[in-house]
C-alpha positions, 0 to 999 in steps of 0.5 A: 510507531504503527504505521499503517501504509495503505488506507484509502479515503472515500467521498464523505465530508469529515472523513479525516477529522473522524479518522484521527480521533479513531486512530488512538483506539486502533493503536495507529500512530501515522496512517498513508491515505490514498486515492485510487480513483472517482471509480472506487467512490475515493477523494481525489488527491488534493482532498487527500494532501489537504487531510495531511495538511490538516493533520501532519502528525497522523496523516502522509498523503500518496497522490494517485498517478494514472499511468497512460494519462499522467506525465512525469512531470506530474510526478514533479508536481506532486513531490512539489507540493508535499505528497509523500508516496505514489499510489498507481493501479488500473493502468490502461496497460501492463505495468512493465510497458515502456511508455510508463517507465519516464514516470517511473524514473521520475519516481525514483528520483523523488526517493518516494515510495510507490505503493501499487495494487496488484492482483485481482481488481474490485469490481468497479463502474464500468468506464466507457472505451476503458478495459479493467484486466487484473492481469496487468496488475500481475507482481510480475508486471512490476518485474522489469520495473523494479530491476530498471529503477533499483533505487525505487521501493515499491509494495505490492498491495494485497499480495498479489492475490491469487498471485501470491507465489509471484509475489513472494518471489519477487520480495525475495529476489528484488531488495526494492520490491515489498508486500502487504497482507491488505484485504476485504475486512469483513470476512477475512477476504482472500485471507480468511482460509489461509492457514500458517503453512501458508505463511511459513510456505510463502516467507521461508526465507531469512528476513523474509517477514522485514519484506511485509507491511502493515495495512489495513485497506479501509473504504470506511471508517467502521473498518479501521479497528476490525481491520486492525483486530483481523491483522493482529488474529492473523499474525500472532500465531505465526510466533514471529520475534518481537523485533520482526512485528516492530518492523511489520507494524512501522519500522519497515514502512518508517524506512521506506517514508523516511520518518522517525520510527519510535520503535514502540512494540506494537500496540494492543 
């Protein structure tokens, strides 16, 4: 099974009906579609959960959660109504602030994964009273948050772009704490001048790759093979094991969602 953790889904009617046809070609079994919010032009999360609806065998709906504005009993009501993950970024302020920490207790409570952006943000409308800081954003910035609420499995989107070493770190010392290599598709974005020492430096350690999900970060649907093709070219020549790019293309997100992994050697 490929699954493909981290898709959004933009403001255009059919979206998920063309998304699943195309889903074959890409050699995509299950996809997480998520919301980051009306500043990046994305659907909002009932649209996402009703794609899932639609399509259950392709699609797993991540509700976003706006820390600084939503309650945790939002969290609730999201778990209620058949989301399967959490999606959080641009918060009002850093991650690791204690006044989110309920949320997050409400979030490991769910046994739900919690895929959070880190890193540089996109440049987005701007907000009026609202302040954009990618510094808040920081894979450290989950620091505190993954030690106080162990039982909850949380990815680091982007690999903390440029934050990578923090990133890497914090998949090695934390058992809850993943990443994926998500990015601008169309031209490779921050990875497109990173090299195999890149990877061998960053992922030395034993098991290392296990700590890495696939995703390809579409905005659009013209996206999704290129993206895909761009992952396949980054990671071939890398000469990982068969049964470590099993686990990068779904077996390590299949755990995470608890949804049967098929096992398949990842489609071509």
């Amino acid at each position: 099974m490929v699954v493909d953790f981290h898709a959004h889904y933009p403001q255009e009617d059919g979206f998920a009906e063309r998304l699943v046809e195309l889903l074959p070609a890409a050699g995509i079994d299950r996809i997480c579609l998520c919301s980051a919010g009306a500043a990046f032009g994305h659907a909002p999360n009932d649209v996402v959960l009703q794609a899932a609806k639609e399509y259950p065998q392709q699609i797993i709906a991540f509700a976003l959660i706006e820390l600084g504005k939503d309650s945790p009993a939002r969290v609730d009501e999201y778990v209620a109504r058949g989301f399967g993950g959490f999606k959080i970024t641009n918060p009002l302020s850093p991650y690791d602030n204690p006044d989110y920490f309920p949320v997050y207790e409400r979030i490991e409570a769910s046994g739900l994964p919690l895929l959070a952006h880190t890193g540089i943000l996109m440049r987005i409308a701007r907000e009026p009273g609202r302040i954009v800081n990618s510094n808040w954003m920081r894979p450290v910035c989950l620091d505190a948050v993954v030690r106080s609420f162990p039982r909850m499995n949380v990815v680091g989107a982007h690999m903390g772009v440029p934050w990578h070493d923090e990133a890497a770190t914090m998949a090695r010392m934390h058992p809850n704490y993943y990443v994926d290599l998500t990015g601008a598709c169309r031209g490779g974005g921050w990875r497109a001048n990173k090299t195999l020492e890149f990877f061998r430096h960053h992922f030395f350690w034993e098991n290392a790759w296990d700590k890495v999900l696939f995703g390809t970060d579409i905005l659009a649907l013209d996206e999704l093979l290129l993206s895909r093709r761009f992952h396949d070219e980054m990671l071939r020549p890398i000469g990982l094991p068969e049964d470590t790019m099993k686990k990068i293309y779904g077996g390590t997100a299949a755990r995470l969602l608890g949804i049967q992994d098929e096992a398949a050697t990842p489609k071509k």
